[in-house]
C-alpha atoms as an extended CHARMM CRD file, in Angstrom:
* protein
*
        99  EXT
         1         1  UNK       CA             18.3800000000      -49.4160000000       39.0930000000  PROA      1               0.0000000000
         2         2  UNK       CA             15.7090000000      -47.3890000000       39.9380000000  PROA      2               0.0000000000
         3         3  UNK       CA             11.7660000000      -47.5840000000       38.4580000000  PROA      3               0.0000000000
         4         4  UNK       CA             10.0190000000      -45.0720000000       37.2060000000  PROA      4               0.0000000000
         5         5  UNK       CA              6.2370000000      -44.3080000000       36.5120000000  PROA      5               0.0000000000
         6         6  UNK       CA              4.8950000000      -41.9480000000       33.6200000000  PROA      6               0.0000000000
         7         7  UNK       CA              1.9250000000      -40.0800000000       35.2510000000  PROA      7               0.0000000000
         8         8  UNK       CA             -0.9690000000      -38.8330000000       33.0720000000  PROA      8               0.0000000000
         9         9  UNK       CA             -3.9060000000      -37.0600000000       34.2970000000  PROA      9               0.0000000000
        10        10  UNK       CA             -2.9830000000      -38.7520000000       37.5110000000  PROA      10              0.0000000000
        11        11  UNK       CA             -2.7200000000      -42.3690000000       36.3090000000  PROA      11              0.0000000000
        12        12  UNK       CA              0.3950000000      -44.4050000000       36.0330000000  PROA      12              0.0000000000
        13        13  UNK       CA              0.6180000000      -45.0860000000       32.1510000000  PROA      13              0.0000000000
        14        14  UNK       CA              4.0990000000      -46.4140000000       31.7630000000  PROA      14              0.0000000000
        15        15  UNK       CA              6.7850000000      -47.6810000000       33.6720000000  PROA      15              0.0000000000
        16        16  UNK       CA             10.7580000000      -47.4510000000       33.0100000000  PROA      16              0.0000000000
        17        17  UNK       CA             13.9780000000      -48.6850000000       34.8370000000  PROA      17              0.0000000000
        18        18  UNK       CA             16.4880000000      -45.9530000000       33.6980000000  PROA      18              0.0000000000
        19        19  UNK       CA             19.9610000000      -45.4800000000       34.9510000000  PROA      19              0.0000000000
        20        20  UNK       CA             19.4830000000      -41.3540000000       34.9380000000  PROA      20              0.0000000000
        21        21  UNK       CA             15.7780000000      -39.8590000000       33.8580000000  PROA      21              0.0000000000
        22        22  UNK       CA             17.2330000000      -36.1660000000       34.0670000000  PROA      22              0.0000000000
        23        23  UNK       CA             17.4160000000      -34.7230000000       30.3830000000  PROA      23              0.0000000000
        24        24  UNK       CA             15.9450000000      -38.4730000000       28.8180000000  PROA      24              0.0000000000
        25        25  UNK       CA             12.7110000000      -37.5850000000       28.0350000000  PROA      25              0.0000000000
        26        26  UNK       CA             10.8590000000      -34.1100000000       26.9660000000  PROA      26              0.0000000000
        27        27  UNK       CA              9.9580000000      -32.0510000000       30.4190000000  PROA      27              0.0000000000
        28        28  UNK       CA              6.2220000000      -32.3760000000       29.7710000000  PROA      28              0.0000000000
        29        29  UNK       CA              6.8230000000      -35.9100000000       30.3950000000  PROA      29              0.0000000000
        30        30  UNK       CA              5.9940000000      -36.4120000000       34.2090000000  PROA      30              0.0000000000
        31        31  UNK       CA              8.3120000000      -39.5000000000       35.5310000000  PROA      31              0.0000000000
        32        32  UNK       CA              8.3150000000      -39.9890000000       39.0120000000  PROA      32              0.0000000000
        33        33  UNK       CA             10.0520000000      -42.6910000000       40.9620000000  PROA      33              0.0000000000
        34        34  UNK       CA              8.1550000000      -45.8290000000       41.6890000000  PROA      34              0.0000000000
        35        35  UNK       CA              8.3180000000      -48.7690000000       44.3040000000  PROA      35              0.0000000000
        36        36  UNK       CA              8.0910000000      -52.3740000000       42.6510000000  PROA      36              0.0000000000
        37        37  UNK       CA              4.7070000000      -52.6810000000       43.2880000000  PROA      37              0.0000000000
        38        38  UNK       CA              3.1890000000      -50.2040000000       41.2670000000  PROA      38              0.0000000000
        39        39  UNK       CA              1.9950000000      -50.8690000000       37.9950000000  PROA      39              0.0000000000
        40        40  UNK       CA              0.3340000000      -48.9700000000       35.0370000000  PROA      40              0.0000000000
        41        41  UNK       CA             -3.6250000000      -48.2810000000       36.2130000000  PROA      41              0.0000000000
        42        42  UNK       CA             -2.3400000000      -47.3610000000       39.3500000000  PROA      42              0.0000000000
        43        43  UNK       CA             -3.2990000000      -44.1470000000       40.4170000000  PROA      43              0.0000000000
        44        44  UNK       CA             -0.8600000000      -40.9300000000       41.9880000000  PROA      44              0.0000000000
        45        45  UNK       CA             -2.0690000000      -38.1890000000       43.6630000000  PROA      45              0.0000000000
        46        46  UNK       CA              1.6520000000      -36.2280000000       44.0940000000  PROA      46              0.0000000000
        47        47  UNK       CA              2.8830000000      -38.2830000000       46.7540000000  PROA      47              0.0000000000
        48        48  UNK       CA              0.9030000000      -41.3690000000       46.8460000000  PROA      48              0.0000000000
        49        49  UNK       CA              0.5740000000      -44.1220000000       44.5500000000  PROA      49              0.0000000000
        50        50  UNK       CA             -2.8350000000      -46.4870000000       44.9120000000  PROA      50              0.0000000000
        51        51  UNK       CA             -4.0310000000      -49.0990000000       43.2050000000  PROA      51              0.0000000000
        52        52  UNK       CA             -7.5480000000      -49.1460000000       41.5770000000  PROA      52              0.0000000000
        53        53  UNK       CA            -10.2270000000      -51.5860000000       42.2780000000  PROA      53              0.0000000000
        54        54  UNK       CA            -12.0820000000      -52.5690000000       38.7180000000  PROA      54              0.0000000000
        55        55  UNK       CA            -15.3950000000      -52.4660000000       38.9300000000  PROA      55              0.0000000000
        56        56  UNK       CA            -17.3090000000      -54.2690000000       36.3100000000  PROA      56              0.0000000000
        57        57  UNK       CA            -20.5440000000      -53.4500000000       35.1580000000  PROA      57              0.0000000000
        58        58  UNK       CA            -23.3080000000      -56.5000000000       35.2230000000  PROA      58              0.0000000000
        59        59  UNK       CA            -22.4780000000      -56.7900000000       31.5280000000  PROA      59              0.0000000000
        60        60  UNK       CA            -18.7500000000      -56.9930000000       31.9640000000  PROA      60              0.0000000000
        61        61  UNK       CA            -19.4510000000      -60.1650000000       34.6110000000  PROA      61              0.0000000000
        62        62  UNK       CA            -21.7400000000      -61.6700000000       32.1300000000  PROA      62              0.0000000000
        63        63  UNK       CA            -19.2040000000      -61.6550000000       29.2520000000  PROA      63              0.0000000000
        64        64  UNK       CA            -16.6290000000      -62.7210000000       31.5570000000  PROA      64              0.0000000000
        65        65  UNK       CA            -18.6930000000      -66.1530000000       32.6570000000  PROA      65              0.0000000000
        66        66  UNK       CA            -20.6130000000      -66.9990000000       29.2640000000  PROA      66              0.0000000000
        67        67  UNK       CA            -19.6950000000      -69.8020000000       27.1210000000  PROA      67              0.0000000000
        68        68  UNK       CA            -17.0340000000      -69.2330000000       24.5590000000  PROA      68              0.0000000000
        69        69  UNK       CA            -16.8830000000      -68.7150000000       21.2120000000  PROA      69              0.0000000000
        70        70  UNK       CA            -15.4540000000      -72.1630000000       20.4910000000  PROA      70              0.0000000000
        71        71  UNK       CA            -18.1200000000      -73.5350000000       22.8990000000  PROA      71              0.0000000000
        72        72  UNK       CA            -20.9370000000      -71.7870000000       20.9350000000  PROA      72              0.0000000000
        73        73  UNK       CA            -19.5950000000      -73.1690000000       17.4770000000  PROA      73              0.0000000000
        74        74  UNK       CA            -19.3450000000      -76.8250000000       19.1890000000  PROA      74              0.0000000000
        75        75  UNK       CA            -22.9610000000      -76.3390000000       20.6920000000  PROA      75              0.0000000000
        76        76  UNK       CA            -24.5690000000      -75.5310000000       17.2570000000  PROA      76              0.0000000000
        77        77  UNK       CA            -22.0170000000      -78.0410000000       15.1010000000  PROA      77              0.0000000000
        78        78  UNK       CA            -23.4160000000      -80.6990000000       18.0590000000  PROA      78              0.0000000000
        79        79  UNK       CA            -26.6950000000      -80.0950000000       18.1100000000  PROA      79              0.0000000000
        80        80  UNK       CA            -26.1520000000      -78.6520000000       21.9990000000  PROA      80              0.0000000000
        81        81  UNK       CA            -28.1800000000      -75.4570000000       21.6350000000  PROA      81              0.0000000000
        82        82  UNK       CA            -30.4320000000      -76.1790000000       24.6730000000  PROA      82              0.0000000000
        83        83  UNK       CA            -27.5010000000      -76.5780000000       26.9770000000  PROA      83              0.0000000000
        84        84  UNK       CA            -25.7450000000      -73.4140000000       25.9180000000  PROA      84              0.0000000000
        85        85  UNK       CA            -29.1310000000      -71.3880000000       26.4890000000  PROA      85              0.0000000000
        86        86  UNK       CA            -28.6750000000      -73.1160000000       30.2990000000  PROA      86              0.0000000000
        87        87  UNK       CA            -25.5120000000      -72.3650000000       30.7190000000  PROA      87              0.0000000000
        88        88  UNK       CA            -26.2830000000      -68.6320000000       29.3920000000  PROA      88              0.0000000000
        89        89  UNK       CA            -29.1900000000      -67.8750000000       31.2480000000  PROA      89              0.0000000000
        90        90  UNK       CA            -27.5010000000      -69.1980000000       34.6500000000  PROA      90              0.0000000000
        91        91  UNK       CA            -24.8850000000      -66.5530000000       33.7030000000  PROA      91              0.0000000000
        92        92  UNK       CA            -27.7140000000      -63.9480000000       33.1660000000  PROA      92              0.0000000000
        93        93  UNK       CA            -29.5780000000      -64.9250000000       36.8470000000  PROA      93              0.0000000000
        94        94  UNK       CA            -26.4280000000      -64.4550000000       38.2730000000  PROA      94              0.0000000000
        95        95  UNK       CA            -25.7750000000      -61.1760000000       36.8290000000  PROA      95              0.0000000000
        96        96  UNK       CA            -29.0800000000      -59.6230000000       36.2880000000  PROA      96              0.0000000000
        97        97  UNK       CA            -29.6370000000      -56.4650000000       34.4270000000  PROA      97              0.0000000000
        98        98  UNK       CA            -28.6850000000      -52.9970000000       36.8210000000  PROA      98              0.0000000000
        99        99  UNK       CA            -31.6840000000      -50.7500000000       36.3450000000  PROA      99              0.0000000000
């Protein structure tokens, strides 16, 4: 059965397996026919579909690698506070602020 993508402003926003797309869905609708690969975030130009590298910010990395909530609770319930600032500032010389 073949995939489709819904396009928006160029981006891949949904995609559908449907027997027959003609008459389904409103004409504004943009569905276009997919390969398995593509996924929604993926990017179409017309005839090409592309995937999109993320790129995260310095902040983004930082919240990815600091300690977790449930780590932060444990540190203060254990009296740990010194080894969370470690771990946090290692996270913040790893990651320093863009200027």
């Amino acid at each position: 059965m073949p995939r489709y993508a819904k396009i928006k402003y160029g981006e891949v926003r949904e995609i559908g397996i449907f027997p027959d797309i003609i008459n389904r869905f409103h004409p504004s609708l943009t569905w276009v026919e997919c390969p398995e690969n593509v996924v929604e975030g993926y990017l179409y130009d017309g005839s090409d579909f592309k995937k999109v590298e993320k790129v995260l910010s310095y902040a983004d990395k930082r919240k990815e690698e600091y300690p977790s909530i449930e780590e932060c609770v444990h540190a203060i319930l254990d009296g740990e506070l010194d080894d969370l600032q470690i771990k946090r500032q290692a996270v913040k010389n790893k990651y320093p602020k863009e200027i």
